[in-house]
C-alpha positions as CSV (number, residue, x, y, z in Angstrom):
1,X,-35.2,1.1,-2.8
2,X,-32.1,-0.8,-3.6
3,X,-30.4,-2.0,-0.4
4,X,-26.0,-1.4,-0.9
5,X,-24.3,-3.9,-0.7
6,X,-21.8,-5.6,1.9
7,X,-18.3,-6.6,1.2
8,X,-18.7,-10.1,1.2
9,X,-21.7,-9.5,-1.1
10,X,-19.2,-7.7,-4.0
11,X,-21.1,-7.5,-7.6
12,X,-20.4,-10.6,-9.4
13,X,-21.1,-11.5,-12.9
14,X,-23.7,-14.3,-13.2
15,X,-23.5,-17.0,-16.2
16,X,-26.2,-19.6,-16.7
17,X,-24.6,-22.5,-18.1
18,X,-27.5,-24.9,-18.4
19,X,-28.7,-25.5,-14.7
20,X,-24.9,-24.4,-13.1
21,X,-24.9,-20.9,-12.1
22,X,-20.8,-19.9,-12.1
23,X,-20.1,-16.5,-10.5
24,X,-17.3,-14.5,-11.6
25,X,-15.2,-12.9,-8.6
26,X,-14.1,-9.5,-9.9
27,X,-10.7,-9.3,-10.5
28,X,-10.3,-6.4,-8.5
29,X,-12.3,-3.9,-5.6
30,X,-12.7,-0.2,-5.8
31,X,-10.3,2.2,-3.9
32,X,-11.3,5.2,-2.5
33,X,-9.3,8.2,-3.6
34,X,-9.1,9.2,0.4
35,X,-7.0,6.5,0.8
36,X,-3.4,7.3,-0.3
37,X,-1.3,4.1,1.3
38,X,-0.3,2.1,-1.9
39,X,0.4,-0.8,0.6
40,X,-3.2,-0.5,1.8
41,X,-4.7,0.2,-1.4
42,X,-3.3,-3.0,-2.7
43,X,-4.8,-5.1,0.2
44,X,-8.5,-2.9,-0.5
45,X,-8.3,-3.9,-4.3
46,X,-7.3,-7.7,-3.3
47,X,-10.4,-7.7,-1.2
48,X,-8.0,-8.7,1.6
49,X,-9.8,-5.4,3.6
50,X,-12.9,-3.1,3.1
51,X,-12.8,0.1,1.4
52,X,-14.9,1.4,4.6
53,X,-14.3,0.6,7.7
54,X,-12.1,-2.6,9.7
55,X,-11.4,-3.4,13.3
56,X,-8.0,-2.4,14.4
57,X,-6.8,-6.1,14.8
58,X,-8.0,-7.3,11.1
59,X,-5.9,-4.3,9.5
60,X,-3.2,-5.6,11.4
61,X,-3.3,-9.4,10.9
62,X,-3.6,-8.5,7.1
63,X,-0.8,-6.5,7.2
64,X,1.5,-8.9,8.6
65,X,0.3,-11.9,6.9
66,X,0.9,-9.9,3.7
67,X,4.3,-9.1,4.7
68,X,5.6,-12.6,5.5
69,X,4.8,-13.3,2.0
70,X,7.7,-11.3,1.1
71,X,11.1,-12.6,0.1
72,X,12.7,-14.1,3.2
73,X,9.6,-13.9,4.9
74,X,9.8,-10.0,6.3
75,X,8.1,-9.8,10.1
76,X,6.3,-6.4,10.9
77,X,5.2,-5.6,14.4
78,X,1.5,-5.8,14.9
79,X,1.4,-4.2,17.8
80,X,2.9,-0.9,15.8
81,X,0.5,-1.2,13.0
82,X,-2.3,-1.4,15.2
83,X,-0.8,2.0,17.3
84,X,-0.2,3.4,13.9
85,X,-3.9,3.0,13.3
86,X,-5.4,3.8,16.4
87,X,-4.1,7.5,14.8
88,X,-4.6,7.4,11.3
89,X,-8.2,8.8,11.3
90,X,-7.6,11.9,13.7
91,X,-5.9,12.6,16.7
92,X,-8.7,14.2,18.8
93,X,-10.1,12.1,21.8
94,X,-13.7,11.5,20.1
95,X,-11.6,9.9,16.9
96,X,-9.6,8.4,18.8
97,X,-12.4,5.9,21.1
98,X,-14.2,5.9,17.5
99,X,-11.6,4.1,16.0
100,X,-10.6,1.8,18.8
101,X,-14.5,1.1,19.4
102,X,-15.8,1.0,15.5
103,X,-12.3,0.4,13.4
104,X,-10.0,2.3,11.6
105,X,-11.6,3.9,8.3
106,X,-9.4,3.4,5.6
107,X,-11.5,5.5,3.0
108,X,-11.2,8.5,5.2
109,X,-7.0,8.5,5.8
110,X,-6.5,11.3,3.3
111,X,-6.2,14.5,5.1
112,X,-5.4,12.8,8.5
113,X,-2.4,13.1,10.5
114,X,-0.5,10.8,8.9
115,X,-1.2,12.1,5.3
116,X,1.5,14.0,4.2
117,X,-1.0,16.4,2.1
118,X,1.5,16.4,-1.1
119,X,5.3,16.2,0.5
120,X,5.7,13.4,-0.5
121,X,6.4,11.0,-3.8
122,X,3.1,12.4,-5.5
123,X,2.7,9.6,-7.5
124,X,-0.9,9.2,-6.0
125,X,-2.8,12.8,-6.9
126,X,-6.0,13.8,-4.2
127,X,-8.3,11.6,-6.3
128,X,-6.2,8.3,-5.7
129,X,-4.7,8.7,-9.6
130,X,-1.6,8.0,-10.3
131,X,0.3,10.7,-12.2
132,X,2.7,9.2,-14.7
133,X,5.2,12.5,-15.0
134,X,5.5,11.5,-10.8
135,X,5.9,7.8,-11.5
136,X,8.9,8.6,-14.0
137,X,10.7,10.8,-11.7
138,X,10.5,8.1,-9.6
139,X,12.2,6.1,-12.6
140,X,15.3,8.9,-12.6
141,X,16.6,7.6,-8.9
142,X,16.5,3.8,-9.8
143,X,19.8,2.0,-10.7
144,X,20.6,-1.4,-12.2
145,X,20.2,-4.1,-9.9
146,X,21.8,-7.7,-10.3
147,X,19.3,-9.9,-8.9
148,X,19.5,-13.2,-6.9
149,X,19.3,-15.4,-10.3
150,X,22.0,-13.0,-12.3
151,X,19.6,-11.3,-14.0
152,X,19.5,-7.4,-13.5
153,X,17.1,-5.0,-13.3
154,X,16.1,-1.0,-12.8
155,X,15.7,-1.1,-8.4
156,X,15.9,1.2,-5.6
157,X,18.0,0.2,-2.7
158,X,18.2,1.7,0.6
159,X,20.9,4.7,-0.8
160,X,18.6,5.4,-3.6
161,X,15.1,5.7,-1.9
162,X,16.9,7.9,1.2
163,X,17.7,10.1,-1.7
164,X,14.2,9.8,-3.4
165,X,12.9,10.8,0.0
166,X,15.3,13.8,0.6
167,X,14.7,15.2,-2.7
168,X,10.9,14.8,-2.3
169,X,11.4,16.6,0.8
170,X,13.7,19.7,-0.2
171,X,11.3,20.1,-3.1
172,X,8.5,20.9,-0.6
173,X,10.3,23.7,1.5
174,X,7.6,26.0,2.2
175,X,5.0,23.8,2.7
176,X,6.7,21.0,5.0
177,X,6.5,20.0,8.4
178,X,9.2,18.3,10.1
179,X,7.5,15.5,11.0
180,X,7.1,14.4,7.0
181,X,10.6,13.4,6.6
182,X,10.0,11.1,9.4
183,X,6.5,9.6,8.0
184,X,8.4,8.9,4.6
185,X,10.6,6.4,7.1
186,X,7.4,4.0,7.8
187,X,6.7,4.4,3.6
188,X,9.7,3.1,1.2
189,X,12.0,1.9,3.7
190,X,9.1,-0.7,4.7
191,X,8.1,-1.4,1.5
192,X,11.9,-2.3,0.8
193,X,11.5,-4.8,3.6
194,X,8.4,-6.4,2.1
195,X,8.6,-6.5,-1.6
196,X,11.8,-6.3,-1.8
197,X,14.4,-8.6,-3.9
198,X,17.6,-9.9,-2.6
199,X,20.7,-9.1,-4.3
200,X,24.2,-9.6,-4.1
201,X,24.7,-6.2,-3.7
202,X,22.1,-6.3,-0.7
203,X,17.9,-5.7,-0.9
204,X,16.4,-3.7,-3.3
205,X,12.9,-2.4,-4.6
206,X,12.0,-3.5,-8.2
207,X,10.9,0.0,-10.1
208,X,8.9,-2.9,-12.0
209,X,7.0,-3.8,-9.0
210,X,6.6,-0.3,-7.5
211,X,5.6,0.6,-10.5
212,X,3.1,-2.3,-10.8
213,X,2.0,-1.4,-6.8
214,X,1.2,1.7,-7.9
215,X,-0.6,1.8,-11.3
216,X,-2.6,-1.6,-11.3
217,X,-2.7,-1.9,-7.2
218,X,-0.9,-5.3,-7.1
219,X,1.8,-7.1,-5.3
220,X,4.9,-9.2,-7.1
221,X,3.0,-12.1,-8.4
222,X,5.9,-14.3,-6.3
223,X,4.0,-12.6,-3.2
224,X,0.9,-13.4,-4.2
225,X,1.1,-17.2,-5.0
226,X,2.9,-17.4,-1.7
227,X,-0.5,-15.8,-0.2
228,X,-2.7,-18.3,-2.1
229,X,0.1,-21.3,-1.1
230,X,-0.6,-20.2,2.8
């Protein structure tokens, strides 16, 4: 019976070139469609984490390391990442000491009490997929953005992703709890801190990036040669 493999023993393709075997890393991991975090997804693809199961502690290290690869080096509080993790998979008492004991599942946080279950962006569908008539809307609250080096670009700043995030949030009256506003604040507005680009007019998100987060799974490539640099 073929025995599955581990995460440090990811396919690879083999080449024989005379007697030097060379083994090609793949350029990317598969995502589970239960995960819906586009930070996290990112990290899973990168083969930064597993697409299973990771102890508390490495979710957070990642996390932060990530981060201070970010223009001006954003800091994010481990300690909060690892409280915000300790939840992710269920709230119950049993999920709870599973998690802390075993790690935090990240192909099981769909669903969960942090998922917003569709009041949100829905750029990411239940499958993981993103769906491009979302990704535009998305598009429709950008403005032009003078970066750092005078050029200028389609971004969200703070103004236009707090009205991204209303909008997404009247749209879903009905189906709504209160708390999903409030989630939304530990989405964009951190995202802003990490990827985003300073401007003279102050930080903002490049839809180019976003976009790039979200369809191909990928941070700014300025990110990730800082990451490789480290």
């Amino acid at each position: 019976m073929k025995q599955p493999l581990m995460r440090d023993q990811a396919p690879v393709a083999s080449i024989l070139l005379g007697e030097t075997l060379v083994k090609k890393v793949p350029d990317s991991f598969p995502v589970s469609g239960n995960n819906p975090c586009p930070f996290l997804r990112a990290l899973v693809s990168a083969g930064k984490l597993s697409d299973d199961r990771e102890p508390l502690e490495k979710v957070a290290t990642v996390i932060v390391a990530t981060a201070s690869a970010g223009d001006g080096n954003p800091e994010l509080p481990s300690s909060a990442i690892i409280g915000i993790g300790m939840v992710a998979n269920g709230l119950g008492p049993l999920a709870l000491i599973n998690t802390m004991r075993h790690g935090l599942r990240l192909n099981a946080l769909r669903g969960g009490p942090l998922d917003k279950k569709g009041v949100g962006s829905g750029i990411l569908d239940s499958h993981g997929a993103v769906d491009a008539k979302e990704l535009a809307r998305l598009r429709k609250f950008a403005k032009k953005k003078a970066s750092g080096d005078g050029s200028s670009e389609l971004g969200l700043g703070l103004a236009e992703l707090r009205s991204y995030m209303d909008a997404n949030f009247e749209r879903a009256a009905g189906r709504r709890r209160c708390i999903d506003r409030t989630l939304m604040i530990g989405e964009w507005p951190v995202l802003l801190k990490v990827m985003g680009k300073e401007g003279p007019a102050g930080r903002y998100l490049s839809l180019r990036d976003v976009e790039e987060l979200f369809s191909n799974r990928r941070f700014p490539e300025r990110m990730n040669m800082r990451l490789l640099a480290k």
